[in-house]
N, C-alpha and C positions, 0 to 999 in steps of 0.2 A: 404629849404631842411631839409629834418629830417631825425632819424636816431635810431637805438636801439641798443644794445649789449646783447647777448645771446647766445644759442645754438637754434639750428633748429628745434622749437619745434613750439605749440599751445601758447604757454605761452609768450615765447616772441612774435610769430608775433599779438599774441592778443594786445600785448603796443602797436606794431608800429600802429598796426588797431585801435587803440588810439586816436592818434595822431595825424590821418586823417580822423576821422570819419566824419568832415565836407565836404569831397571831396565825397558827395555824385555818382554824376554821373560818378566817375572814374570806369576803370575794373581795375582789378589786373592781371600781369600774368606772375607769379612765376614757372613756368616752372615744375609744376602738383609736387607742394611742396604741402604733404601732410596736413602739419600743416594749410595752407592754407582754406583748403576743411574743416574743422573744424571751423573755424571762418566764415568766408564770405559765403555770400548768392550765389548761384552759377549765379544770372544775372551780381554780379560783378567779378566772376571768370573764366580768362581766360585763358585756358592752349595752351600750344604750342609756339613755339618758336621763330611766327613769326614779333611778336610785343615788340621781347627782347632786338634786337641790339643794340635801344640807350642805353638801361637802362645795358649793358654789358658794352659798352663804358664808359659811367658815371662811374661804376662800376671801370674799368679800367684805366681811368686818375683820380681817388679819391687815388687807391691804389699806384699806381707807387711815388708820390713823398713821399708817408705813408707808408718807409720801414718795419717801425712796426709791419703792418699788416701780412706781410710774412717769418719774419724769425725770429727764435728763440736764440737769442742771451743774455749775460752779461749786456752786451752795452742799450741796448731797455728792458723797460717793458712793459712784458703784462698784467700789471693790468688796469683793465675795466674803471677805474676813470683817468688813465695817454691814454688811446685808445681817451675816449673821451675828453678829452683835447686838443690832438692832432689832429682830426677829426676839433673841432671847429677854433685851431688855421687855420690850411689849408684854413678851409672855410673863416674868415675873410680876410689872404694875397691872395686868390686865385678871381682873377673878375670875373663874372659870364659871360658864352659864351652868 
């Protein structure tokens, strides 16, 4: 699993597009995120929403035990080096389905 931290832009998803540029044959389909259409070739860009479910899912049991992720508090920081920290820890106590 990989991962990036950013705003919604060309810039970062150009890292994550980094990252995997060895997953040749994969599509992408970022749900017609424009940043997207900027980087990728359009035979790996696929829009539409119906190839998203898992990856909302994922999405959504990554964040649930990563309160961090959604609320702004004292208690929690959001700085980008303590996110991924916590990110990585999850990923080591968490098994993989």
């Amino acid at each position: 699993m990989t991962w990036v931290t950013g705003g919604r832009d060309a810039a970062t998803f150009r890292r994550l597009d980094d990252k995997v540029k060895h997953l040749r044959h994969c599509i992408v389909y970022p749900d017609d995120w424009d940043a997207c259409a900027k980087v990728l070739p359009p035979e790996r860009h696929g829009i539409g929403k119906a190839h998203t479910v898992s990856i909302a899912r994922d999405n959504s049991n990554t964040r649930h035990p990563l309160g961090r992720m959604t609320r702004r508090t004292k208690v929690v920081s959001q700085k980008e080096c303590m996110v991924n920290a916590s990110i990585k820890r999850w990923l080591a106590l968490t098994p993989p389905n």
